[in-house]
ZAMARGU-4260 file (C-alpha; in steps of 0.2 Angstrom, whole numbers, plus 5000, padded with zeros to 4 digits):
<rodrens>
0) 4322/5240/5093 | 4328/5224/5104 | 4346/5225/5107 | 4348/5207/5119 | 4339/5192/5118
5) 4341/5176/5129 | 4335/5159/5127 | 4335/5146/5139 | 4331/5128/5136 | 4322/5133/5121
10) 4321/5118/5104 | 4339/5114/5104 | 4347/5127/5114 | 4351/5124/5132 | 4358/5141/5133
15) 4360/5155/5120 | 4370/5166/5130 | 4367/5185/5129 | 4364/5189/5111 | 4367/5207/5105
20) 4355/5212/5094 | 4362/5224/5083 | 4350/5236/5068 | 4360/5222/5057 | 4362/5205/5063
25) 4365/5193/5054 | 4365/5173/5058 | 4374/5160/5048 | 4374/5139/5053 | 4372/5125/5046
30) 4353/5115/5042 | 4344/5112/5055 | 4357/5119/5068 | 4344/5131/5079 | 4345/5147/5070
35) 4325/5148/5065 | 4322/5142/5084 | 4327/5160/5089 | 4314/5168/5078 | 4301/5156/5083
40) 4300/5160/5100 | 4299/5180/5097 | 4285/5175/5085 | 4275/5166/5101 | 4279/5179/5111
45) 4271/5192/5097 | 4256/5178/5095 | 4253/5179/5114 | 4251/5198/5117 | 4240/5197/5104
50) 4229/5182/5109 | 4213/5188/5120 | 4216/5175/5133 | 4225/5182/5145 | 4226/5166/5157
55) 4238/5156/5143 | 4257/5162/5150 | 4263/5157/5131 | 4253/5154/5114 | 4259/5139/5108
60) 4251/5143/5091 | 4241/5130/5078 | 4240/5130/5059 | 4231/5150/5061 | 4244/5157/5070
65) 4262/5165/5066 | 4269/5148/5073 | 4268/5131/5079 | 4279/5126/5093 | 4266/5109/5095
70) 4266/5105/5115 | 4276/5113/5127 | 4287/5097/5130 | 4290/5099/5111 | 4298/5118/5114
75) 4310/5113/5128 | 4327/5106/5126 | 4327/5087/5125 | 4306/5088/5127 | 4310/5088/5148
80) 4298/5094/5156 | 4304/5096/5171 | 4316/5112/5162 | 4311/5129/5163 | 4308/5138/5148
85) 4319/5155/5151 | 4321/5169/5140 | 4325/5189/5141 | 4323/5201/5130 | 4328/5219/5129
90) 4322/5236/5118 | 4327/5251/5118 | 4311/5262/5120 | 4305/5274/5105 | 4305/5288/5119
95) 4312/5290/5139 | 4300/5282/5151 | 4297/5290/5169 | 4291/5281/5183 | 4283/5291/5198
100) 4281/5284/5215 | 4263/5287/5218 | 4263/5289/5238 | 4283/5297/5239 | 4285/5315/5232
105) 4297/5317/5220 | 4303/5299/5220 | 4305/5298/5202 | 4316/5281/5190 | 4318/5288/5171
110) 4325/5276/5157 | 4327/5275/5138 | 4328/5252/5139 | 4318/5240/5147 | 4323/5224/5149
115) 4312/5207/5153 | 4315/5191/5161 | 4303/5177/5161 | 4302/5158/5167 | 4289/5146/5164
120) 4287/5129/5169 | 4275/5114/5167 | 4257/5116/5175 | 4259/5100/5183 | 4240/5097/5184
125) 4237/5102/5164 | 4257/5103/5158 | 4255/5119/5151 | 4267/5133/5151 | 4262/5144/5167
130) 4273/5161/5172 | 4285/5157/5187 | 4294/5172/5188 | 4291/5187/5179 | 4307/5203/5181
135) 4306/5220/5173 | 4321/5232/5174 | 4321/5249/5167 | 4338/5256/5164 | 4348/5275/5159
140) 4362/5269/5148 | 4369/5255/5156 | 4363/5258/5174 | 4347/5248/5181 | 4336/5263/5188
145) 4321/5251/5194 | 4317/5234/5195 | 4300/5227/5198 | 4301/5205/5200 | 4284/5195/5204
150) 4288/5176/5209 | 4281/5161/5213 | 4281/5148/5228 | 4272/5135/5225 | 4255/5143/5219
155) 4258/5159/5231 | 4265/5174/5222 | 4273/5191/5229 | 4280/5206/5220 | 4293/5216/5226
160) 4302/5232/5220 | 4320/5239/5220 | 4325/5252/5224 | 4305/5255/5226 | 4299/5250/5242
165) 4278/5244/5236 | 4265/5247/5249 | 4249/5238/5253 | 4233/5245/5251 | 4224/5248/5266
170) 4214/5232/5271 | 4214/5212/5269 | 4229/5205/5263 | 4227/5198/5248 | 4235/5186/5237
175) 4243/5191/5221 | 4237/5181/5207 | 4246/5173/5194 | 4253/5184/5180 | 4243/5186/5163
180) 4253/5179/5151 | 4270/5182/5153 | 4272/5199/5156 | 4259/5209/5164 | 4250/5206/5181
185) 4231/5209/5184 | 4223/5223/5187 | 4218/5215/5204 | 4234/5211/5207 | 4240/5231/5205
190) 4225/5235/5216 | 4232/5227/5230 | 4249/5241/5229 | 4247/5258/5232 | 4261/5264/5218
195) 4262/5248/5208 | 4250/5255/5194 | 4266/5259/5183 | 4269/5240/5179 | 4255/5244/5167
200) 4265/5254/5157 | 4278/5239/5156 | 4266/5229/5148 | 4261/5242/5137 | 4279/5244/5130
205) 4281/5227/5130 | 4266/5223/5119 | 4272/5238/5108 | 4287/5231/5104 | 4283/5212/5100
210) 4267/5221/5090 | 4280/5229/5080 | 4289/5213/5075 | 4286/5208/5055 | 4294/5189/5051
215) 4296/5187/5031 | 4298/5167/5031 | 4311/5157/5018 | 4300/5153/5005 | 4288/5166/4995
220) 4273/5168/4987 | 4272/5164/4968 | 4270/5179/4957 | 4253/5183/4952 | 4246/5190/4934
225) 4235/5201/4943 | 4237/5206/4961 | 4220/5214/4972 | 4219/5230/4984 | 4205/5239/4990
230) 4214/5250/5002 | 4218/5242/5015 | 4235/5245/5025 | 4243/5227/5029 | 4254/5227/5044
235) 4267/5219/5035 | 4270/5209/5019 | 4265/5191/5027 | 4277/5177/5030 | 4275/5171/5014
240) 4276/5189/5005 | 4260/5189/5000 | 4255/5206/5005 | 4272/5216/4997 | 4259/5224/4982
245) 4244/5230/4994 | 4258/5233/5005 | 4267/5246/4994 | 4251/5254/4987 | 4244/5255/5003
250) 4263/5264/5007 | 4261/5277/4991 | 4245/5280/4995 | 4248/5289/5013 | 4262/5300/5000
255) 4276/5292/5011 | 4294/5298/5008 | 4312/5289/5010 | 4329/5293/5006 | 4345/5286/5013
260) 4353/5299/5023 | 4351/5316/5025 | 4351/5328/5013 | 4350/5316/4999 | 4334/5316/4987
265) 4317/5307/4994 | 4309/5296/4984 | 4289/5292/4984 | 4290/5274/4990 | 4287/5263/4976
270) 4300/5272/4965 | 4313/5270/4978 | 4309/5251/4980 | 4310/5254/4963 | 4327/5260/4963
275) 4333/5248/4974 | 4327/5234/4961 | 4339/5244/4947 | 4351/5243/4962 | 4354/5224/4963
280) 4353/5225/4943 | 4338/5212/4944 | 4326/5223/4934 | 4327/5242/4925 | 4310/5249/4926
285) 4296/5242/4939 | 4277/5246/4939 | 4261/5241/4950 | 4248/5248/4936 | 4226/5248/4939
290) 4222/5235/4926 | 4208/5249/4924 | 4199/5264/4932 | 4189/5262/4948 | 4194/5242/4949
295) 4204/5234/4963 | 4215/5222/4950 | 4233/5228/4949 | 4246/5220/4938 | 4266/5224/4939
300) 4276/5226/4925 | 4296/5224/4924 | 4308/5228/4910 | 4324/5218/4913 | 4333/5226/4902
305) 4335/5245/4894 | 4327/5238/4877 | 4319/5221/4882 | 4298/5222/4883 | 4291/5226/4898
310) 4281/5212/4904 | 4273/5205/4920 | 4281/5198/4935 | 4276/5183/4930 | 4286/5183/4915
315) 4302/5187/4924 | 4314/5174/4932 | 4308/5169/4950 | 4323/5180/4958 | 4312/5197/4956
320) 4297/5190/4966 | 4309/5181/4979 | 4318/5197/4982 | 4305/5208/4981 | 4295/5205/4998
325) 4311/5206/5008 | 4315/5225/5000 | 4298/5232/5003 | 4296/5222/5020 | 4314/5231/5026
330) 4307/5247/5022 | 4289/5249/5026 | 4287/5243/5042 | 4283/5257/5057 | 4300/5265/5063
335) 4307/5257/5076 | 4300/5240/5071 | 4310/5224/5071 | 4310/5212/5054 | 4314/5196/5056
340) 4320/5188/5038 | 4324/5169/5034 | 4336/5168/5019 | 4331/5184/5009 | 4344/5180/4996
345) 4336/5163/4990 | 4335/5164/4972 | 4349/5178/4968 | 4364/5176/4958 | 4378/5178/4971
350) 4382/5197/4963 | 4364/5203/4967 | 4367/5193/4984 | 4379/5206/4989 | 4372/5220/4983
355) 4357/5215/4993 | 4368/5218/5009 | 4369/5237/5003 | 4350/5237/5001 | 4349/5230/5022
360) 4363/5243/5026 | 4351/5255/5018 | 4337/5250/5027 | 4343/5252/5046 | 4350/5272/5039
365) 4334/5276/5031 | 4325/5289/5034 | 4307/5295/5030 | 4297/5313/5029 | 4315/5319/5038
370) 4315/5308/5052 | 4328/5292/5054 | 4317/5277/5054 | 4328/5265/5065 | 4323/5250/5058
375) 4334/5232/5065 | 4336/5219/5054 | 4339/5202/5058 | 4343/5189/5044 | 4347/5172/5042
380) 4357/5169/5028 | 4369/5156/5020 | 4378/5168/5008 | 4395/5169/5008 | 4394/5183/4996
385) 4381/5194/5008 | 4396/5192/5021 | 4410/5198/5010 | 4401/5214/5005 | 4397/5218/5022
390) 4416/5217/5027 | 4420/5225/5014 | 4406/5241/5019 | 4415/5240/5038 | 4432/5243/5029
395) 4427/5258/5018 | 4417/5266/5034 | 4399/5264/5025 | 4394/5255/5041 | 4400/5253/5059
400) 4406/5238/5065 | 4393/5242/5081 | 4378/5243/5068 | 4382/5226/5063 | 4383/5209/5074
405) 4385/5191/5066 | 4382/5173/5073 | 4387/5157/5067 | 4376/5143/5076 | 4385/5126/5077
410) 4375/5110/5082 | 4384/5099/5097 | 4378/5085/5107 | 4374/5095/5121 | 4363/5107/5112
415) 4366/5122/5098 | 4380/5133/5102 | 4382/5151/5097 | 4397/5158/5092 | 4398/5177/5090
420) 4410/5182/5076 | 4423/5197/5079 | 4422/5209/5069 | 4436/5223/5068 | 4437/5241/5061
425) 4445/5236/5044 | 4429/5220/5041 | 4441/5206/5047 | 4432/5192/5057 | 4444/5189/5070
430) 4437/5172/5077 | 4433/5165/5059 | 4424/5147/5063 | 4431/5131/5055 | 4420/5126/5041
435) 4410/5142/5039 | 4406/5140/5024 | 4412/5123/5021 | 4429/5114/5020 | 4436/5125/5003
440) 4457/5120/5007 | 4450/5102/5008 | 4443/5103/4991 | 4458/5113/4982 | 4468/5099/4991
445) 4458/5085/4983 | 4456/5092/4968 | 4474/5096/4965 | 4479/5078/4971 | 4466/5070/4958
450) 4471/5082/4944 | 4489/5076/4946 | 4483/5058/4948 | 4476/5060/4930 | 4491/5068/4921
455) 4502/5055/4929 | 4492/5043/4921 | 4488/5052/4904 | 4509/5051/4901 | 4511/5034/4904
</rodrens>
């Protein structure tokens, strides 16, 4: 679970600041004020541990990948290349790490968060992103345990640790070379270091973690009459939701089991997505039926309503297909995974909009076969109505004010700002921004005036 992120000079941000990363965030702005940017560069970041080349510091993308940043002057703030693409992230790790110095008995660094800085600038012969510096810290609680940098001086690279001291192997001196991709060095590189062989395990964790982040995009799939699955297991349900019905076969078939807290009933897992639907009051019965025995065709059929028909998904208003991705998404990704939604609520009626922010609260306290899942959310959103129910959740205690953490981005001249929004014990926003949700005094004002304007004239 990432708990900070940093970008700098990133699309249209200069400088995010620290972002806390809560199992709940949620980000609310304006069109075209930033707030996708942030996703987009955990998704090149996911695109590039997963790319075989190891020389290329950042995968830019094409039309086949997750994203498409275009050139690298096209992801950097005001397409200058002479700016340095920065950016940290931080995780918590599924379990505590322990780093042995390999030449000094008994020196030993333990930690439960790792945390990565990254620079990349301009090739300047081929202008492509190349790894300038490159700083791993791993960390007890709050307290840096070790830290592990490799920089760059010119085209000459050294690495250094603290408080490690790294030694040279025996022999020639030689060079490090220039990091693969943007978090790990070569296995040359390591060679040349008696103890450095744990940054291995950095880039390990590292490429768990981005591995285990899903993005469900703002618009989904149409629904389909007949839906294929031949047993596959997806990873996720696609950016487009396209995999949510082989998704929660695949999920009912390995007999997994969910419930919301402990000691509450488990459910198999397409009867609790199915209780979740009933939940937002969008449907009151939900299938996935084989069309017929020993075929890979699946159909899903609904019933709105205790006495309407049960029909396909097709058949129902878009808001049940919409929805739908971004339910079975939150819940059957691996524990510990990050899900990355772009407006989840598009479609709903503003009641089921907040009873969709139960759903996500649900999500990050769910657990599965007995274990807590620990799954983070992060959603975009422009519904005032998924805010309001969240206060209201903080208030009656359902959900801390540290499980949750809320942005409003704001577009300036000198780039996106991002303003994180106060949240006290009793689900007040202390710091609430002008024009969250628009200008709503402004128009009770002008209403009022234009509705007296017409009286005044009806008498005359």
């Amino acid at each position: 679970m990432f708990t900070e992120l940093r970008l700098q000079n990133f699309k249209s941000w200069v400088d995010t600041g620290a972002i806390r990363l809560a199992p709940l965030t949620v980000i609310f702005g304006g069109n075209s004020a930033g707030k996708s940017s942030l996703g987009h560069l955990l998704l090149a970041l996911k695109q590039t541990a997963l790319s075989t080349d190891r020389k290329r510091a950042l995968n830019l993308g094409d039309a086949s990948t997750l994203v498409d940043l275009g050139t690298f002057a096209d992801s950097l703030y005001d397409h200058d290349l002479s700016r340095r693409l920065e950016f940290d992230l931080a995780w918590h790790l599924p379990r505590p790490l322990e780093i042995r110095n390999a030449i000094q008995t008994g020196q030993r660094f333990s930690g439960e968060k790792l945390s990565l800085h990254a620079t990349l600038s301009a090739d300047p012969r081929t202008l492509q992103p190349r790894t300038e510096l490159l700083s791993y810290t791993l960390s007890k609680e709050t307290e840096p345990q070790l830290t592990v940098t490799a920089s760059s001086k010119g085209t000459k690279y050294s690495l250094e640790a603290s408080p490690m001291s790294l030694v040279r192997s025996q022999g020639r001196a030689w060079p490090i070379e220039e990091p693969e991709k943007f978090y790990r060095l070569s296995e040359p590189s390591l060679a040349r270091f008696q103890n450095a062989g744990f940054l291995t395990e950095f880039a390990l964790e590292t490429e768990r973690v981005l591995r285990s982040l899903a993005y469900l995009g703002p618009l989904r799939e149409a629904p389909r009459r007949m839906y294929q699955w031949s047993g596959d297991t997806p990873d996720d349900v696609g950016q487009m939701g396209q995999f949510a019905i082989p998704a929660l076969l695949a999920a009912d078939g390995e007999k997994r089991r969910l419930n919301v807290a402990a000691k509450q009933r488990t459910f198999g897992f397409s009867e609790f997505i199915a209780k979740q639907l009933q939940r937002l009051g969008v449907i009151h019965s939900f299938n996935v039926n084989p069309v017929a025995e020993g075929r890979k065709d699946y159909e899903v059929i609904v019933q709105t309503g205790a006495t309407g028909a049960s029909v396909r998904l097709t058949d129902v208003g878009v808001g049940v297909s919409q929805v739908l991705p971004a339910i079975v998404q939150a819940f059957y990704c691996a524990p510990n995974a990050t899900v990355w939604m772009e407006q989840p609520e598009i479609h709903l009626h503003p009641q089921v909009q907040a009873e969709l922010a139960d759903v996500f609260i649900d999500a990050i306290h769910a657990r599965e076969n007995g274990t807590p899942r620990n799954v983070q959310l992060v959603v975009e959103s422009h519904s005032e109505h998924f805010l309001n129910r969240l206060q209201r959740r903080i208030a009656e205690e359902v959900v801390g004010p540290d499980e949750i953490a809320i942005y409003f981005a704001r577009g300036t001249a000198d780039g996106t700002q991002l303003e994180p929004l106060r949240l006290n014990l009793y689900g007040d926003i202390e710091n609430w921004p002008e024009n969250f949700f628009g200008d709503d005094m402004a128009d009770l004002t002008a209403r009022t005036v234009a509705a007296a304007r017409r009286r005044s004239a009806a008498k005359g």
